[in-house]
N, C-alpha and C positions, 0 to 999 in steps of 0.2 A: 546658857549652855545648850548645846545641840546635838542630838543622838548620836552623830557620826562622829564627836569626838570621843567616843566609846570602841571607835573602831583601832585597829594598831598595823601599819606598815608590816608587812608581811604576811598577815593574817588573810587565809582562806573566807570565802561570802559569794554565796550562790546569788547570780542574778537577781532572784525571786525577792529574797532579803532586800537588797540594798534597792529596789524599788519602793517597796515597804518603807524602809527607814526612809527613802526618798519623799513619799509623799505625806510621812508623818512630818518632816522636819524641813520642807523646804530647802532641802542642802542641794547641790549641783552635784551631779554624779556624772563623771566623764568616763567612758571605755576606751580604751585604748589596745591596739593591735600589734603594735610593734614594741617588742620589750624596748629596745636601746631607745628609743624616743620617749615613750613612756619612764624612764627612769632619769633621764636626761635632762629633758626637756621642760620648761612653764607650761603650764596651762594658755596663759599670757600669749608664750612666743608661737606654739604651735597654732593658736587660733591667728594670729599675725602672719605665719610662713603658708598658711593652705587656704589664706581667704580666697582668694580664688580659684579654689580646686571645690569640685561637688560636695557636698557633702559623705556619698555614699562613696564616696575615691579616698577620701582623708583615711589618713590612720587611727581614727579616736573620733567616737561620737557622741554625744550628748545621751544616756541612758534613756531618757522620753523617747527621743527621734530614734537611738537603734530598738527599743521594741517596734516604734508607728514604723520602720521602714521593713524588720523584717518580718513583720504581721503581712505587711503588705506584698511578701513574697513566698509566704508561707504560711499561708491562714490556720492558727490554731499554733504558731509559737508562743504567742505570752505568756500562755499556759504553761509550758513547756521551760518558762526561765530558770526556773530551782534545777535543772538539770545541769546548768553552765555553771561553773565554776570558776570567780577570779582572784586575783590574788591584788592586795591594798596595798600600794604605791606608794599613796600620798594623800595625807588629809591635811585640813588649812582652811584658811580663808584668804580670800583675793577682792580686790576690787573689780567690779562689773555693775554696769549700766544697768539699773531696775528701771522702767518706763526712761524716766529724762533724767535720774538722781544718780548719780557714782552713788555706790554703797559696798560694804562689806558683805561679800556672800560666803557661806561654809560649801566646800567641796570636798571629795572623794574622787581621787582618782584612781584607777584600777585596771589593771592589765586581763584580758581575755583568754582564757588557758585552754 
């Protein structure tokens, strides 16, 4: 069992949190921008439709990389994550590549409010 499966679709979680819970439980934690794709959409198929788009252009990004990316535009955000507010989408687990192995990974995904 994995901390995030204590979380529930629908339910409000400040940034700050679900890094926390991030890095106690290894789970993937996806942000997402755009409600209708975020509710819509895989995990799977969104990382298939925008591989070739930037990272910082996608509609959803990887929890790690949006604080590394808006640290780096904003020095002194991370701090600042308990102030955001999202809203739980979707939690699960999915298959993804760990080094060279398909395995099951738990994720969260979550919408940006």
């Amino acid at each position: 069992m994995y901390l995030g499966q204590n979380l529930t679709p629908g339910e409000t979680i400040d940034l700050a949190r679900l890094r926390a819970l991030k890095e106690a439980d290894e789970m993937e934690v996806w942000v997402y921008f755009d409600e209708d794709l975020a509710r819509t959409s895989s995990i799977e198929a969104d990382l298939q439709a925008f591989e070739f788009v930037a990272e910082p252009a996608r509609p959803f990004i990887e929890l790690r990389r949006f604080f590394q990316y808006m640290e780096s535009r904003e020095p002194g955000f991370t701090g600042r994550g308990g102030d955001m507010e999202t809203e739980i989408v979707a939690v699960g687990e999915r298959e993804a590549y760990c080094a060279c192995a398909l395995c099951s990974r738990p994720y969260v995904k979550v919408l940006l409010r």
